[in-house]
C-alpha positions in Angstrom: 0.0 0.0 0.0 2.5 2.6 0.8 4.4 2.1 -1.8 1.9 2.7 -4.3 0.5 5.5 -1.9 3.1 7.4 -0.3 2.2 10.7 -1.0 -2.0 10.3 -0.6 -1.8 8.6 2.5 1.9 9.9 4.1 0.0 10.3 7.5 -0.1 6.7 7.8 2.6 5.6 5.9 4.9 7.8 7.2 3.6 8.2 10.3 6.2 9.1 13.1 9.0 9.8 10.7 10.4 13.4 12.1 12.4 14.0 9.3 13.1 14.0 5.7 15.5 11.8 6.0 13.6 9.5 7.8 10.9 9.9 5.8 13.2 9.1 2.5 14.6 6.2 4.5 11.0 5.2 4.9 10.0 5.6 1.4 13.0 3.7 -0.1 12.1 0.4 2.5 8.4 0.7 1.4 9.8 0.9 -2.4 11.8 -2.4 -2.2 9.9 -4.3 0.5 8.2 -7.7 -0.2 5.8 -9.6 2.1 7.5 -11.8 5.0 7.0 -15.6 4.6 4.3 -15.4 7.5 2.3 -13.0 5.8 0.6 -15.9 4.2 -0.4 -16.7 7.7 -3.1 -13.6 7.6 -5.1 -14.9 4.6 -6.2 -17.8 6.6 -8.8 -15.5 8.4 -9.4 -16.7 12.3 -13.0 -17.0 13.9 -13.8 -16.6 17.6 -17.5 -17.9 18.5 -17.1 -15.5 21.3 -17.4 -12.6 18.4 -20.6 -11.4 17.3 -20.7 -8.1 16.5 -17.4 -5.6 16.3 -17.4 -1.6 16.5 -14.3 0.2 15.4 -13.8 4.1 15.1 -10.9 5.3 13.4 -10.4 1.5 11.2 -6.9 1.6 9.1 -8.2 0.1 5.7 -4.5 -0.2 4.2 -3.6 -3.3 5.8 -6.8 -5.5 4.1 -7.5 -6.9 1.0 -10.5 -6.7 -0.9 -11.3 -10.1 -0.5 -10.5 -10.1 3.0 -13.1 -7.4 3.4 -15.8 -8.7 1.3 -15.7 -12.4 3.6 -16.4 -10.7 6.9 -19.7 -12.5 8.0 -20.5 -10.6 11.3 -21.8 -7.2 11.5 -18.9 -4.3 12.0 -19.9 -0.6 13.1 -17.9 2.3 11.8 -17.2 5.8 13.0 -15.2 8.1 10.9 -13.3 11.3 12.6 -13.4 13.9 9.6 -10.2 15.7 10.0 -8.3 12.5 11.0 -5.1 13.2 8.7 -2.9 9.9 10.2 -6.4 7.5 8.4 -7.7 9.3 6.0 -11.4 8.4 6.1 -11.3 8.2 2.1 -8.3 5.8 2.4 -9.0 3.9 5.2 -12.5 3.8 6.4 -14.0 4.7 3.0 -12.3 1.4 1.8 -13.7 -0.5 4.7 -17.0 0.4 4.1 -16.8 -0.1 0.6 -16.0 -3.4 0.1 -17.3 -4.8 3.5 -20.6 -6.0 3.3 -21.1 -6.6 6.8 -19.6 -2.8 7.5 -21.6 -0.4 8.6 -20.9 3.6 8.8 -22.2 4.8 12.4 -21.7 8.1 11.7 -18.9 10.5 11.9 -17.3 12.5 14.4 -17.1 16.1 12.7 -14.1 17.9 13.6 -12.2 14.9 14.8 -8.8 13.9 14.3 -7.5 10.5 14.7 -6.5 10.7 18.2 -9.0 13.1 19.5 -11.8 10.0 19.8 -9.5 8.7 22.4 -10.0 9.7 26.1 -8.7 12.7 27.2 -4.9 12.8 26.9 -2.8 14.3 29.1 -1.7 17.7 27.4 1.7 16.7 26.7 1.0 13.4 25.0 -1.8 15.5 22.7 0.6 17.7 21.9 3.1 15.0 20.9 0.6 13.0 18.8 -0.9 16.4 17.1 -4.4 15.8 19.0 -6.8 18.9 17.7 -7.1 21.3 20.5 -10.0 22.6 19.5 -11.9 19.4 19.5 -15.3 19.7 20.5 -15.4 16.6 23.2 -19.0 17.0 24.0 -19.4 15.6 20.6 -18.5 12.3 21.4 -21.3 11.0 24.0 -23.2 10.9 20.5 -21.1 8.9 19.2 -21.1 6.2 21.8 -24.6 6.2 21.6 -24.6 5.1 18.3 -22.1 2.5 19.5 -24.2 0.9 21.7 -27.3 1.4 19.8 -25.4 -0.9 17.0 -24.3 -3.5 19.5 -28.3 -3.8 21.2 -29.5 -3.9 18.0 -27.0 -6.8 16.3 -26.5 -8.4 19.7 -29.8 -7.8 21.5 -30.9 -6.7 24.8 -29.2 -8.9 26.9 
């Protein structure tokens, strides 16, 4: 993926490279790389009977084939943050939703970056990780609402 998409999805690709060097080092590994031997491990797909129903906000959709999206068999909820710049909606969740037929959108969280739909952080790690100051926080009871609207509804009462 990154190596194909560098420069459209460099917040996750190049995500905690401080540099330009790095982030040339980075580039040039992406540009020769090739799958480890185990990699062949995670198209097997796993199942847990425990599982029933999964919510995820924020999802990276790099990592996943199209096929590997398109055989998920148990309901998944989806919230987007809309100014998440490290998982680009349009990359990452867009994808998911696309080509998951089980996937659901829940809903976005407007403002949002990708670490602002986490709990508070303390200031110095929100500064570190570029967390949005001006987040609106009281946004997000909504969204868990929506979360566990999707679980009672695909899980049940109980």
């Amino acid at each position: 993926h990154c190596a194909a998409h560098l420069d459209d999805d460099a917040g996750f690709c190049l995500y905690g490279a401080r540099s330009q060097a790095e982030r040339e080092q980075r580039a040039a590994r992406y540009k020769s790389a090739t799958l480890p031997p185990e990699a062949s491990v995670l198209n097997g797909g796993a199942a847990d009977a425990r599982v029933a129903s999964v919510a995820v906000t924020v999802p990276v959709g790099a990592i996943f084939t199209a096929e590997s999206l398109a055989a998920i068999k148990m309901p998944v909820g989806i919230v987007e943050a809309t100014a998440d710049k490290v998982l680009r909606p349009a990359i990452h969740s867009g994808r998911v939703l696309a080509q998951c037929g089980q996937c659901r959108a829940l809903g976005a969280v407007q403002g949002a970056g990708h670490f602002d739909v986490l709990s508070p952080l303390p200031a110095v790690v929100a500064s570190e990780l570029g967390a949005n100051a001006s987040f609106d926080r009281n946004l997000l009871p909504a969204s868990y609402g929506r979360i566990a609207a999707f679980f009672q509804q695909t899980l049940g009462n109980d």
